[in-house]
C-alpha positions in Angstrom: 0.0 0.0 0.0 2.7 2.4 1.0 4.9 1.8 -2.3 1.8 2.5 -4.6 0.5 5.6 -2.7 4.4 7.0 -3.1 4.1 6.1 -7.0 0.3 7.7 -7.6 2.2 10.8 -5.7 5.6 10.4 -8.0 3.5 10.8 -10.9 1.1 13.4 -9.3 4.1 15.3 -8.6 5.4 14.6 -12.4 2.3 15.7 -13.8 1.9 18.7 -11.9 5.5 19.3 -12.6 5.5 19.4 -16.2 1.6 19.9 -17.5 2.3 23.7 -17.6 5.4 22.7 -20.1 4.0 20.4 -22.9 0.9 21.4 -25.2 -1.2 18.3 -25.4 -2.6 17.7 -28.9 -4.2 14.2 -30.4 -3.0 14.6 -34.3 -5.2 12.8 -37.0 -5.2 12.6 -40.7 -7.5 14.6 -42.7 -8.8 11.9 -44.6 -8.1 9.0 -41.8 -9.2 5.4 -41.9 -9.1 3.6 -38.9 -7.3 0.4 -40.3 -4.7 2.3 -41.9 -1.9 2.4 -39.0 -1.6 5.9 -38.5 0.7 6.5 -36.1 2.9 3.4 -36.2 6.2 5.3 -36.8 6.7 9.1 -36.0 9.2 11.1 -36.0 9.8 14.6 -35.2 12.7 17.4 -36.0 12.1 20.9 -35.2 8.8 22.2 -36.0 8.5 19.5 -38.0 7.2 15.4 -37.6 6.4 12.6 -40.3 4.1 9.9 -39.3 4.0 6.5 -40.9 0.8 5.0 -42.1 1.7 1.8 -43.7 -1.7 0.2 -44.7 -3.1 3.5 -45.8 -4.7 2.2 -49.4 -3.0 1.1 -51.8 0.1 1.1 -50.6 0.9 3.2 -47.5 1.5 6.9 -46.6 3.5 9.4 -44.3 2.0 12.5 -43.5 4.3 15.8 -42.9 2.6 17.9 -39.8 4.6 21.5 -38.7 4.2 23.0 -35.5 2.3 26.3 -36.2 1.5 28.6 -33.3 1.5 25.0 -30.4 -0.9 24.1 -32.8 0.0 20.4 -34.7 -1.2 21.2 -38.7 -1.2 18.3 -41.5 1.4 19.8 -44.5 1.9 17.0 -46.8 0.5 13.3 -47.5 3.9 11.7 -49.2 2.8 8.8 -51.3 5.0 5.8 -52.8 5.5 7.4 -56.2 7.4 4.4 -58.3 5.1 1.5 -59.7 5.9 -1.0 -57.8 3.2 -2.9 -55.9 3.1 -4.1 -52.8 2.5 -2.2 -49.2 4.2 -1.0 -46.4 5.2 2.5 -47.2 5.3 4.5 -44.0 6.5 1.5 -42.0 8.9 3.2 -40.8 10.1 7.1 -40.8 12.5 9.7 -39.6 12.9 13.3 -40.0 15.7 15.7 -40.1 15.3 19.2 -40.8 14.1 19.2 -44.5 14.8 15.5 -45.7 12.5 12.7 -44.7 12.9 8.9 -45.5 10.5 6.2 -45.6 10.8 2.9 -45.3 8.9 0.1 -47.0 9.8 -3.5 -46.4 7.6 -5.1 -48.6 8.4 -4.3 -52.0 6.8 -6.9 -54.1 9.1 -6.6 -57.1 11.5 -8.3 -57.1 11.3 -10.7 -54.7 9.5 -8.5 -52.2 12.7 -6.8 -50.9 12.3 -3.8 -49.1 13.3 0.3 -50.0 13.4 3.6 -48.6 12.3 6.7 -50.6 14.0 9.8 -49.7 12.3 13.2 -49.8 13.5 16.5 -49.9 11.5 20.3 -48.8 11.9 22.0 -50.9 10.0 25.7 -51.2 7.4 24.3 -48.9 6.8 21.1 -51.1 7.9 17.6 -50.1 10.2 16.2 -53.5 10.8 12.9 -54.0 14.8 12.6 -54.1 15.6 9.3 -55.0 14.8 5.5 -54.2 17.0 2.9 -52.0 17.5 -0.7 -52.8 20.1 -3.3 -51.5 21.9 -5.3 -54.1 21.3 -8.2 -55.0 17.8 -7.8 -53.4 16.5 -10.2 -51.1 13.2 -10.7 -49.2 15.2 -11.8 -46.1 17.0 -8.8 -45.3 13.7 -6.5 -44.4 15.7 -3.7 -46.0 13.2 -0.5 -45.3 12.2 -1.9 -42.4 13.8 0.1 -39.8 15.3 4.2 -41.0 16.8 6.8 -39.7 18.8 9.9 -41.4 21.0 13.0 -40.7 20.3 16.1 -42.8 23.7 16.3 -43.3 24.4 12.9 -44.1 21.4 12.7 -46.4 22.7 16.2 -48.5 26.2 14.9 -48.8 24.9 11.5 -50.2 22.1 13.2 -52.8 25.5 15.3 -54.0 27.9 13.1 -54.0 26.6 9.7 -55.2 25.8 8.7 -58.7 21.9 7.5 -58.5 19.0 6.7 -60.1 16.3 10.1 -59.5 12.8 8.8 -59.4 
């Protein structure tokens, strides 16, 4: 009894602590569907977050939001923008500054390897940058399935690497 009244008071004391500092807002797609997985992977940089919504139809989304004014406002619904089928975009997601990159583990062609899609902001519009496969391509390695990036890391590859634009 005594250790869970001093926890109910720990986090009594937390929440009083910190409710003043953090602006509590429940973000939802504009056009949401409640079996798309909205939400699964986030990610957040800045002003800036990109939210993962894998089984969005056909083939999966990620939605940019910006912070406006402690207010949480839906900028951009990033689609997969090559043909190839298969779900999973939006799997997983990361954020930094103005690149974003989106994994997709389940590319069906060929042999339902994975990818990640980078995209760039540029003027207030989210680009598509380029496309990332392993090679030789293998269904095993979940490739996509887990991403992270560095704006800086991300700019130096774009500029210094010979690849394939989308």
């Amino acid at each position: 009894m005594k250790i869970v009244l001093c926890n109910l008071l720990l986090i009594l004391w937390i929440s009083m602590s910190y409710s003043q500092d953090f602006n509590i807002q429940k973000v939802v797609a504009a056009d949401k569907d409640s079996n798309s997985c909205f939400g699964y992977s986030v990610s957040i940089s800045g002003s800036n977050a990109i939210i993962g919504s894998y089984r969005d139809k056909p083939k999966g989304a990620a939605y940019i939001f910006s912070d406006v004014n402690d207010c949480w406002i839906e900028k951009a619904k990033l689609l997969q923008i090559d043909s190839t089928n298969g779900g999973d975009f939006g799997h997983s997601v990361s954020i930094s500054n103005e690149f974003v990159v989106i994994g997709k583990h389940n590319d069906k062609e060929p042999n339902c390897a994975g990818a990640a899609y980078i995209y760039k902001n540029i003027d207030n519009k989210w680009t598509a940058q380029t496309k990332l496969t392993e090679n030789p391509r293998k269904y095993t390695n979940e490739f996509g399935f887990s991403v992270s990036t560095s704006n800086d890391l991300v700019e130096r590859f774009l500029i210094n690497v010979s690849i394939k634009k989308i």
